[in-house]
C-alpha positions in Angstrom: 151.6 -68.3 -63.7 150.5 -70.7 -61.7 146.5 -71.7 -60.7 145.7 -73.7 -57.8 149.2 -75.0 -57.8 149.1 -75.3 -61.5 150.7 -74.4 -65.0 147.9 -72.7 -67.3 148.4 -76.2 -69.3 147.2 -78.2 -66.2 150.3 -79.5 -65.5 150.7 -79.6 -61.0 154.1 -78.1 -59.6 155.9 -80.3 -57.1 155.9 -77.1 -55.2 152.6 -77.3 -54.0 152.7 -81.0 -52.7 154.8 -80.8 -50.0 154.8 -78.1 -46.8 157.7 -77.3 -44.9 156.5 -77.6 -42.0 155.2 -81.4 -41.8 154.5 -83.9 -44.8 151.9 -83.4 -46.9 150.6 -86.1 -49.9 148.5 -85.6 -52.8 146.8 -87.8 -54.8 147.2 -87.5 -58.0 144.8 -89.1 -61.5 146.8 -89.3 -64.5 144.8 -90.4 -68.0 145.5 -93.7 -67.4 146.9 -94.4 -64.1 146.7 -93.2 -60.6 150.4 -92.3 -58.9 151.2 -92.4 -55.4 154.7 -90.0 -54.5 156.5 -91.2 -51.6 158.6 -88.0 -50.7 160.4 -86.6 -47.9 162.9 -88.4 -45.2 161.5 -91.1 -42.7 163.1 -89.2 -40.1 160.4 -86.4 -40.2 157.7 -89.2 -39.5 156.6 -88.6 -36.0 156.2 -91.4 -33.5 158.5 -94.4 -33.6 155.6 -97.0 -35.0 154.8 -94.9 -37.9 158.3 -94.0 -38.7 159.0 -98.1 -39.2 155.4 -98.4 -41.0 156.7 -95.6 -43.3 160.4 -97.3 -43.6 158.6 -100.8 -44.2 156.3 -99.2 -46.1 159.1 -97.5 -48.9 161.1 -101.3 -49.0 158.1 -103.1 -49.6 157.4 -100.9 -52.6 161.5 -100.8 -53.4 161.2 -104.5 -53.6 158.0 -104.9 -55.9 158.7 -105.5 -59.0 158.0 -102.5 -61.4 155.6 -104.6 -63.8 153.9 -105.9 -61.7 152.6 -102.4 -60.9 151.4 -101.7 -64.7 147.8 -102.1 -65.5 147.2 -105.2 -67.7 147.4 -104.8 -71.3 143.9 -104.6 -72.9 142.4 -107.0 -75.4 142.1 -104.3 -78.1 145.7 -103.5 -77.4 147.1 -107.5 -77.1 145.1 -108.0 -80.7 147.2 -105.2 -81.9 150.1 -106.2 -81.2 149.4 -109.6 -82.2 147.9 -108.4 -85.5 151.3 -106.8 -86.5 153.4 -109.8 -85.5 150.7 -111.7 -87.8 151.7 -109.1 -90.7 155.8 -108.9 -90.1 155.4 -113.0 -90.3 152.9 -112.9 -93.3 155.5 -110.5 -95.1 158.2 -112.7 -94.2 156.4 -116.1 -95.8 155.2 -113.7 -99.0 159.3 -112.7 -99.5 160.1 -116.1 -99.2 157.9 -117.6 -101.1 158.3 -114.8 -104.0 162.2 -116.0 -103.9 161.1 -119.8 -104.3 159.0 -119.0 -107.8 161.8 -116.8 -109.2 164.5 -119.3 -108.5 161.8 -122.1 -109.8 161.1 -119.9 -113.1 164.7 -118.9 -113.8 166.1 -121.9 -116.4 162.4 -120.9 -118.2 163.3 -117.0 -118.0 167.0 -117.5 -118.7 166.0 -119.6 -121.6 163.3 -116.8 -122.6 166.0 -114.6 -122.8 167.9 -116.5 -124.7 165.7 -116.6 -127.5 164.9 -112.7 -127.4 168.4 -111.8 -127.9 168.4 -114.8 -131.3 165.3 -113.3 -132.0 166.4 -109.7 -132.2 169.7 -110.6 -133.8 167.6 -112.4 -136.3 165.5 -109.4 -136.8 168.6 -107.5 -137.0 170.2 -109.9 -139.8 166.8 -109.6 -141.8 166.5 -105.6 -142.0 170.5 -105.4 -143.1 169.1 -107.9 -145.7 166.3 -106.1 -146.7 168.0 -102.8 -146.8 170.8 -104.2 -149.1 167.9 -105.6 -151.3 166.3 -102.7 -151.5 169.5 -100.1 -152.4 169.1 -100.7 -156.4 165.8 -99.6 -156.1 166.6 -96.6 -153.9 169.3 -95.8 -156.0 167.0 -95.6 -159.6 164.9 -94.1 -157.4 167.3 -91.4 -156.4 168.1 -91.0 -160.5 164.2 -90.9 -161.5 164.0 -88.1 -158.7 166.7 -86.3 -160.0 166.3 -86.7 -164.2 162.4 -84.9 -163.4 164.1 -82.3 -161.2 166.4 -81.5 -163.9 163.6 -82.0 -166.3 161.5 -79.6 -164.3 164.3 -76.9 -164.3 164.7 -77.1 -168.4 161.3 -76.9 -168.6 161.3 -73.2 -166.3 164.5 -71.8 -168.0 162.8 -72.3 -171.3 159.4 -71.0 -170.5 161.4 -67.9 -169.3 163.4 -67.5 -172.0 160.6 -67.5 -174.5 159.8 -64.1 -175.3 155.7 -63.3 -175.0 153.7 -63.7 -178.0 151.6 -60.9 -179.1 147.8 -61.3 -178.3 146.2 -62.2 -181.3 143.8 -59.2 -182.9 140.2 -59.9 -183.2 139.0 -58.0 -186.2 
């Protein structure tokens, strides 16, 4: 549905700019920039001067160069832009200088992780050790564990197998 030659979203129909009959123009305000639509054929232009005016008028904006016609970029917007240049070229430097320090510090890392792995193999050495010093005693330990076990059972069988004394009289 259309109000006033417009969409219920404000948008004007193309419709309603021209008339069949003669020419018609509009002037129309976007948000940022006023638009100017040439339409329609020179022929219809009456009178012979204002038919070249219109002709002369159509090259000469045919010629211009398109931005030429944009509004100049604002200082907010020319910060912006300059602002994320600044970053993308910040970035860049930070990357580049990050590569720099680890190819510097490599021979230290390399070398760092050299003596982790000796380290660890060392460690690795010394608990094989340790553990082989320590079987005797896990083994007597493993005997002392199982002679009170054994023990222990004796011990039950024979406390079952004893048959109850009688409770002694008290006269």
């Amino acid at each position: 549905m259309e109000i006033g030659g417009r969409d219920r979203q404000g948008n004007a129909h193309l419709s309603c700019w021209f008339k069949r009959d003669r020419l018609a123009a509009r002037r129309i305000v976007t948000a940022c920039t006023p638009v100017l639509i040439f339409a329609g054929s020179a022929q219809r232009v009456a009178g012979d001067k204002a038919r070249k005016d219109h002709e002369d008028l159509i090259r000469s904006i045919g010629a211009l160069n398109a931005a030429a016609l944009l509004p100049e970029e604002s200082l907010f917007s020319k910060l912006l832009k300059r602002s994320k240049e600044l970053t993308a070229t910040s970035t860049e430097k930070l990357l580049q200088a990050t590569e720099q320090a680890r190819e510097k510090a490599r021979p230290y890392t390399d070398k760092a992780m050299e003596a982790a792995k000796e380290t660890a193999d060392q460690a690795k050495g010394g608990a094989e050790r340790a553990a082989d010093a320590a079987k005797p005693y896990v083994d007597k330990s493993k005997e002392a564990a199982q002679k009170a076990y054994d023990d222990a059972m004796k011990m039950a069988k024979e406390l079952m197998e004893k048959k109850p004394q009688s409770p002694p009289k008290n006269d």
